[in-house]
N, C-alpha and C positions, 0 to 999 in steps of 0.2 A: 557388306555394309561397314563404312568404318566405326570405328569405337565410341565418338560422339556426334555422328549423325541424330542420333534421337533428340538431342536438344535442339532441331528444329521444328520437333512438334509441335501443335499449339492445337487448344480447345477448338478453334473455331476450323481448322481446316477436318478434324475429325469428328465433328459435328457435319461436317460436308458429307465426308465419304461417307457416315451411316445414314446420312440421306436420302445417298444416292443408293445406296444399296434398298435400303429398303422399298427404294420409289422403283428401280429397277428401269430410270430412264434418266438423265443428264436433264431431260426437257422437265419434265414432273417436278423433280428435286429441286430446278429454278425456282420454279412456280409455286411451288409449298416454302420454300424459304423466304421469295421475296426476290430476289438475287438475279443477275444475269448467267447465262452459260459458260460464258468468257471467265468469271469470279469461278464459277465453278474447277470450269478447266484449270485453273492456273493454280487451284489449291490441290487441285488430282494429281498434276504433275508435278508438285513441291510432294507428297506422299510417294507418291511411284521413286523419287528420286531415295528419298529415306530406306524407303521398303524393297527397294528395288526389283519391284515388280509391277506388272501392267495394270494389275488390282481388280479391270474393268476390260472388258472386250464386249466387241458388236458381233452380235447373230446376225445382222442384215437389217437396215433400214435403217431407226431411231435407238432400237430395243441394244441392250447391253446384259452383258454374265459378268458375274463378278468371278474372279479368278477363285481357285484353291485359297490361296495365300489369304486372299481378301476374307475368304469367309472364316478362316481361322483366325484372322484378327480383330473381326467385328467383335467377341464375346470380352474379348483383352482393352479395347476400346472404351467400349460401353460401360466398361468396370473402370477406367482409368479419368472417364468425363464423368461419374458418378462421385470418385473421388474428389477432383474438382468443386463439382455443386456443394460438395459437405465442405469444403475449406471457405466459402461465402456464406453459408449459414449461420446465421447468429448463433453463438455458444447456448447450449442447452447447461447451466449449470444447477446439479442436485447435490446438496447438500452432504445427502445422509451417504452416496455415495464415493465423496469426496477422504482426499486423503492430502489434509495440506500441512506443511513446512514452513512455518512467518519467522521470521526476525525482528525483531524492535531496539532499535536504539531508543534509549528513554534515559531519564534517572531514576533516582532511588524512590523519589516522592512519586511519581507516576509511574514506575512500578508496582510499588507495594499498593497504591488505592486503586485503579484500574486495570491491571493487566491479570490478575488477579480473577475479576467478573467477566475479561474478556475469553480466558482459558475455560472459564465453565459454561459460558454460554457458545463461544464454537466448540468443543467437547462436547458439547450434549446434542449437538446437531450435524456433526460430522460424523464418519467412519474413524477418521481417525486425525490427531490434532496435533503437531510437536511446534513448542512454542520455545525460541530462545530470545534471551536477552544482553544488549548490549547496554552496558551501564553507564553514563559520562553525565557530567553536568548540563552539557551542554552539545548533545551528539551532533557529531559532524555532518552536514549534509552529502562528504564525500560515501558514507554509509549508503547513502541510497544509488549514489552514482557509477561508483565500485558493484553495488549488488553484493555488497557484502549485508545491510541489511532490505526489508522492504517496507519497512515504515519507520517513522520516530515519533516520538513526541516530545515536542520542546517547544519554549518561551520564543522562539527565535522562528518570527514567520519570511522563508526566502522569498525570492522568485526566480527568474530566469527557467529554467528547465526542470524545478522543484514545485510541484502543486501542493496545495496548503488548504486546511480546513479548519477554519474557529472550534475548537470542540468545547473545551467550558474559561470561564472566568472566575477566577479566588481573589479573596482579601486576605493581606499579611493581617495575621496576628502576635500577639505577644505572649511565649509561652514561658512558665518559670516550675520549677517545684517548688507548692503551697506546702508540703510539708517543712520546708525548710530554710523558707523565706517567706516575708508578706508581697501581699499584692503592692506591684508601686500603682502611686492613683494620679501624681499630679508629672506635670514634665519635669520638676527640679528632680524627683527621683527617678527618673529616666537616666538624665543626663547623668547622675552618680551611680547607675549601674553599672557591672560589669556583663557582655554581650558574650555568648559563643557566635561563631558564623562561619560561611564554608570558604574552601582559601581560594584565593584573589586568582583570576583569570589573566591569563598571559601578563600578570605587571597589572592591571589594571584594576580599581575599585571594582569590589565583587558587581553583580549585577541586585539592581530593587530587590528580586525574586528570592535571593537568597542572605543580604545582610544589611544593617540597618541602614535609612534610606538618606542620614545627613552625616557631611563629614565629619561633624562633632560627636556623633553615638559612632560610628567608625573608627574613631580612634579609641572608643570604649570597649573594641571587640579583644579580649584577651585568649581567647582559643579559637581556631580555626582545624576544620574537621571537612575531610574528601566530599562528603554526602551528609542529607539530612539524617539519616540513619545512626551517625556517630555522634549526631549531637547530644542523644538520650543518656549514655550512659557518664558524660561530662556532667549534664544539667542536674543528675539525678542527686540527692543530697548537696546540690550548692548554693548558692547564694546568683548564679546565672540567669541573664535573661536572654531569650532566642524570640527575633524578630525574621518570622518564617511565616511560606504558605499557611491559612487556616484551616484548608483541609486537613492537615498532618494531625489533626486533631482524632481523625479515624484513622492513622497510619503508625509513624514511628514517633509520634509525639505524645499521643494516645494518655497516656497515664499520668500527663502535664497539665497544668492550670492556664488554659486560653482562655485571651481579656482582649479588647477594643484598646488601641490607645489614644491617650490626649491631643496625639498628632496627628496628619492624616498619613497612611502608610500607601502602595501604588498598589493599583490593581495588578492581576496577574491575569495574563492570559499565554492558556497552552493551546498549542495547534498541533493536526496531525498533518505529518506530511510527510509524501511520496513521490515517486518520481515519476515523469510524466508518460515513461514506456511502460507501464501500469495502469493507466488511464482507464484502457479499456477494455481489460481483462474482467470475467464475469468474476473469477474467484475471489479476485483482489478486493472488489467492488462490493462483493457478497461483507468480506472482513472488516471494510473501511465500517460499512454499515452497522455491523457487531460492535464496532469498537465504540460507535456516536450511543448506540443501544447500550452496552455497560457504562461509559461516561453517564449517561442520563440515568441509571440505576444508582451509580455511587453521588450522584449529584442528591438525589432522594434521600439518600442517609446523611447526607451535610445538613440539610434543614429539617430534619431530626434531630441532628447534634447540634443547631445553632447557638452561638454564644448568647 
């Protein structure tokens, strides 16, 4: 037999022969399949060519012996179309026995509030759980395309070959240190404030999400910092005011004075998204699900801490 003869197998011709073998007649094994004898033959002889063996001989009449060869292959068979059946089977996925590997491109703010609730709630239902993170303001969707990572989370919902899910919606707020400044209350003290915010994307005014939302508080931003996380120890004893997510209020902004302001600031909305050769993966699916399940637990401590 040459060396890839075997990739002319296929399920349905070896589904034939254990047929025939077990029917112990060409006429029978029709008649229980459905099928004509002709169909049959022509799948005997594609096998006998592989195997290259007779596989099947006649006693006299109708009746047929399967060869040596034959009956030493039925058991290799019957294991190999078994195998098969399990690759159509829906995924059985168990948690407790799982052992998964995620990546997240995120940033700093949706890191520190949610990734966080989603490590202890896969952890405490896995075997076992490693979780990394990738950090950017605005993670690339080439992350998920690459497989470098399998989810992100960001402001930024794609489409084409990237699937997306709404997972929550924030109001910017205004955050300052009340130890070392007053609250401003009306817009003239707005405008005379000094802003931290994060630095400007390729050349272009930052995005709503992250610095103030008109060009005139824009040009009042006098420090600009990689991530939200940097802006706490700038703010902390100064006279600064950060016009950021109002979540950050449970995050890295935490020990700050969040206010409403006189203006209206844009909503925020983060999406999760993955890429669509993930789709239909149980584990993936299992995670996506954890991750909308901790969103909606850290969403509960938001309107606990509402302003």
């Amino acid at each position: 037999m040459r060396e890839n003869d075997y990739l002319a197998l296929d399920g349905h011709s070896m589904h034939i022969f254990l047929t025939v073998l077990e029917q112990g007649s060409i006429a029978s094994a029709a008649d229980k399949l459905g099928i004509t004898k002709t169909v049959i033959g022509n799948n005997l002889t594609k096998l006998r060519s592989v195997f290259q063996d007779p596989l099947f001989v006649r006693t006299g009449g109708q009746e047929i012996v399967a060869t040596a060869r034959a009956e030493h292959l039925a058991e290799g068979i019957r294991s190999v179309l078994s195998g098969m059946r399990q690759l159509t089977v829906e995924q059985d996925f168990k948690p407790k026995q799982a052992s998964l590997r995620f990546t997240v491109g995120t940033n700093d703010f949706q890191r520190d509030l949610v990734l966080p609730e989603l490590y202890r709630q896969v952890s405490n239902e896995t075997k076992e759980f490693s979780l990394r993170t990738i950090i950017d303001e605005y993670p690339s969707v080439e992350l998920l395309r690459t497989g470098k990572a399998d989810l992100l989370l960001s402001p930024v919902a794609p489409e084409a070959d990237i699937l997306y899910k709404r997972l929550f919606i924030d109001q910017s707020c205004c955050f300052f240190d009340s130890s070392a400044r007053e609250q401003p209350r009306t817009l003239a003290d707005f405008r005379q404030a000094r802003y931290i915010g994060l630095n400007l994307v390729d050349g272009q005014r930052a995005a709503p999400i992250s610095a103030p939302i008109s060009r005139e508080l824009e040009q009042q931003v006098a420090i600009r910092v990689p991530n939200f996380s940097d802006m706490a120890s700038f703010m902390r004893g100064s006279d600064l005011l950060a016009l950021a997510p109002g979540m950050l209020r449970l995050g890295a902004l935490s020990a700050f004075k969040a206010i409403k302001t006189p203006f209206t600031l844009p909503s925020i909305f983060i999406f999760m998204l993955w890429h669509k050769r993930h789709q239909g993966d149980v584990a993936h699916q299992w995670v996506r699900s954890q991750l909308e399940s901790a969103v909606g637990n850290v969403m509960q401590r938001v309107k606990l801490a509402e302003i």
